[in-house]
N, C-alpha and C positions, 0 to 999 in steps of 0.2 A: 297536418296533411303532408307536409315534405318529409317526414321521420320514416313513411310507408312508401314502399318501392311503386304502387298504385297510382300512389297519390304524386309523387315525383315526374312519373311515367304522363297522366294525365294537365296538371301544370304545366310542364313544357311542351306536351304537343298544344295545348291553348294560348302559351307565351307566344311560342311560332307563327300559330294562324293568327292571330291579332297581329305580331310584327309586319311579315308577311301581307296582307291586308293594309296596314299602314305604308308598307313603302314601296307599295303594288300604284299608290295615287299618286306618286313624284315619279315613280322610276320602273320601268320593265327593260327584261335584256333586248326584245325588240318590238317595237310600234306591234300595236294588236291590230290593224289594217295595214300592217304590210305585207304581200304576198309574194311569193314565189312560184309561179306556175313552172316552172323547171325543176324546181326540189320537192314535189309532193309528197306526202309520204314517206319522207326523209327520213334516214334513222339518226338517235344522237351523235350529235357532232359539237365539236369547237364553237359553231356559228349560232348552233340551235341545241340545247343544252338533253333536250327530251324529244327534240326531230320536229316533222311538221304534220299537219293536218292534209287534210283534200284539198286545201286550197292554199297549202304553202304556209299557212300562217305559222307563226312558232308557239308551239303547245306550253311549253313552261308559262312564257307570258301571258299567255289564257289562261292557264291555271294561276296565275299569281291576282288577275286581275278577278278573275273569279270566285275566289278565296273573301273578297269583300261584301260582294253580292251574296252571298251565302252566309258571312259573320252576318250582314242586315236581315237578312231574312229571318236567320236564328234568334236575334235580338228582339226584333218585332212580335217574333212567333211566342216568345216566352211572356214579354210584355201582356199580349193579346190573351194568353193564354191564362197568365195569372189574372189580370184583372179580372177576368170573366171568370174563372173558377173562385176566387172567391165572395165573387158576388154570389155565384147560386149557393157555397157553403154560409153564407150568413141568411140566404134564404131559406136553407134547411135548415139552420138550428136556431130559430125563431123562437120566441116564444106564442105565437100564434099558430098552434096545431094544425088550424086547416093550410094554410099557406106551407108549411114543413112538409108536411103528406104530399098537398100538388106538386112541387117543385121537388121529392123525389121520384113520383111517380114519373113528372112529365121528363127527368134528366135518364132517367130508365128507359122512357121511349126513345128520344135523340140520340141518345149514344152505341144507339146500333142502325145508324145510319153512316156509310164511308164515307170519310176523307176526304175522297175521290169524287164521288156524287155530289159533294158538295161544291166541289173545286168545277164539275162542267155545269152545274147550275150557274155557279158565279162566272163562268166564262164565257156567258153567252151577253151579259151586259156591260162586262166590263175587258171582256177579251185575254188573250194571255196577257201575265205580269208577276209580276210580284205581290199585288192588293189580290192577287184571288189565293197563291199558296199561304199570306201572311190569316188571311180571314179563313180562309177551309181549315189548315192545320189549328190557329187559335181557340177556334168553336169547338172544333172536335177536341183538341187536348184540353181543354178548358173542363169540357164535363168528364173527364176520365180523373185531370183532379182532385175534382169537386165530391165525385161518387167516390174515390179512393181516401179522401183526407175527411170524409164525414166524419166515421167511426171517431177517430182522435178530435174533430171539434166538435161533436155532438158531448162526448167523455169531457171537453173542457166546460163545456157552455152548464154542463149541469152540478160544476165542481162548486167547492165551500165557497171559492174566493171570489167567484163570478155572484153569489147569492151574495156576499156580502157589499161588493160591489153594486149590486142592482138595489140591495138596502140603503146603501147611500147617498143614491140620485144619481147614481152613472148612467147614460142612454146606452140603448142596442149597440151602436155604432162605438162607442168609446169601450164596450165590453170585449168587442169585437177586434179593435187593434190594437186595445191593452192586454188583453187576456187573452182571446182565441188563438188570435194567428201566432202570436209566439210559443205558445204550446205547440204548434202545430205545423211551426219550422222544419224540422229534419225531414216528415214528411213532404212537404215543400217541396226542399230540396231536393228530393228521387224524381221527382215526379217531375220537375222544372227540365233535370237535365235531361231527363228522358225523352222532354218534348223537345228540347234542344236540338239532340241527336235524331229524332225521328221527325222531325224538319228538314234535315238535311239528305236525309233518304228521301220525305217528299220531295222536295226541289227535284231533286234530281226524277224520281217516277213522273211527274205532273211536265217536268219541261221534257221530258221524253213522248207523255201523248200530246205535247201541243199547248196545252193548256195551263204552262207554267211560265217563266221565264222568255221572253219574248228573243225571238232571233235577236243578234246584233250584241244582245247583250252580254259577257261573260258572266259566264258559272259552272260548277263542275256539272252539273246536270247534262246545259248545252254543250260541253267537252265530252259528255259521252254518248247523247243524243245522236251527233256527228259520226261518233267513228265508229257505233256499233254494230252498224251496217256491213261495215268492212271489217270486224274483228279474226275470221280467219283468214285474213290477210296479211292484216297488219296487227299484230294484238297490242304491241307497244304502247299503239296510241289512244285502248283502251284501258291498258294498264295501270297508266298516271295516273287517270283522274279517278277511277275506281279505289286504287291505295291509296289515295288523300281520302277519298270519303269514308272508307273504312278506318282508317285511325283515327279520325277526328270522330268519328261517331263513337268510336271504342273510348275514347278519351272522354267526352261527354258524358258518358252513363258512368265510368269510373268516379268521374269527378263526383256526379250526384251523391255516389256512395261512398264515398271517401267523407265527403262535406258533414255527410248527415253525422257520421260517426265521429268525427270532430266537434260538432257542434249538441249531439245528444247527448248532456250529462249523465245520461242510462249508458251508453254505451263506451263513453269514455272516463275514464275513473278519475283521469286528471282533474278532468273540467270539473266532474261534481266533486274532486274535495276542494278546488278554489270557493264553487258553490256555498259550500255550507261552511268554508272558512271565512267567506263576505259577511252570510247570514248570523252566526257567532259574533262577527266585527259588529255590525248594525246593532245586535241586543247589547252588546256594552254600551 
């Protein structure tokens, strides 16, 4: 991945936000409640690195502490999002027909339902937070997944080595994470960072109606929520937070697509001649 200018590009903006996030919980340039009611608005200075907010605060240190809130969200989100997408792909490539047909049918019907809708339904029991973008984004990326990595584990589940495998006493479930999923890695992988990256657009959409990220708390979302009210006034101070979102989301889908082609022996010529230089070793 580092040999590819992409790939180099996407690595270090993720070395950053991980850094960044780590030393955002010992250290900021200045307290995140402390205010200035005489410097609102401020533009970058010595004292305030990126100026200040409505209420004085200093933006950089928002956005640094924010940066964390948003690696957890993204973390969770991928989490949530894999487990549950591959649960309904082992529910689709069943070998029980009628259960394979209902659970694409019925992954057909949910996955034209929004994000969004899902995120004010959840917000009416559990209010804003973090557990409503972590479970609306999850579900929803979860069946897009599930519907996108069938094709390649439905093509694994009905290969030689899955039959010989089931010939010799292996259950569903050990076919499943001996043989599916690793087939069915690189795709994974697109799809994972994809949800990554379009977690962090949710964050920010969902704590802009309300319904995301609860006041008090830093994240870029609530860094833009704030001052985009006043953007032809002050654009600076929506400036920040929108160019952090935008490159780490740029960096996330790169990474996807960087990883995949790293890791698919199809796509990479390296890997498959170590590939079949192992397989060679093994029959001696």
């Amino acid at each position: 991945m580092w040999r590819r200018a992409e790939g180099k590009f996407a690595l270090i903006v993720l070395a950053l936000w991980l850094a960044i996030a780590l030393v955002s919980l010992i250290w900021t340039p200045q307290s995140l409640w402390a205010t200035d009611g005489y410097h609102v608005w401020a533009a970058p200075s010595a004292a305030h690195w990126l100026g200040t907010d409505g209420t004085g605060a200093d933006v950089f240190s928002w956005l640094m502490a924010g940066s964390r809130t948003n690696l957890l969200i993204v973390l969770l989100t991928v989490i949530v999002s894999a487990v549950w997408g591959l649960l309904l792909i082992a529910a689709m490539v069943t070998r029980n027909s009628a259960l394979a047909n209902t659970s694409v049918v019925v992954i057909d019907a949910l996955i034209s339902i929004p994000t969004v809708l899902i995120a004010l339904i959840l917000a009416v029991p559990l209010g804003a937070s973090v557990a409503v973008i972590v479970i609306a984004c999850g579900f929803g990326y979860g069946l897009n997944l599930a519907r996108v990595a069938r094709p390649a584990a439905l093509l694994a589940s009905r290969s030689a080595y899955v039959e010989s495998a089931l010939a010799n006493g292996a259950s569903g479930w050990q076919v499943l994470v001996s043989h599916i999923i690793p087939n069915i890695v690189p795709v994974l992988a697109v799809q994972l960072s994809l949800s990554a990256g379009t977690a962090v657009l949710a964050e920010s959409g969902l704590t802009y109606l309300g319904i995301g990220v609860p006041s008090g708390v830093p994240s870029w979302g609530h860094s833009l929520a704030t001052s985009v009210k006043l953007i032809n006034v002050f654009p600076l101070t929506v400036l920040w937070p929108g160019l952090m979102v935008t490159v780490v989301v740029v960096a996330l889908n790169v990474f996807g697509d960087v990883l995949r082609d790293a890791i698919d022996p199809v796509a990479n010529p390296a890997l498959r001649q170590t590939v079949v230089a192992a397989e060679k070793e093994d029959e001696r």
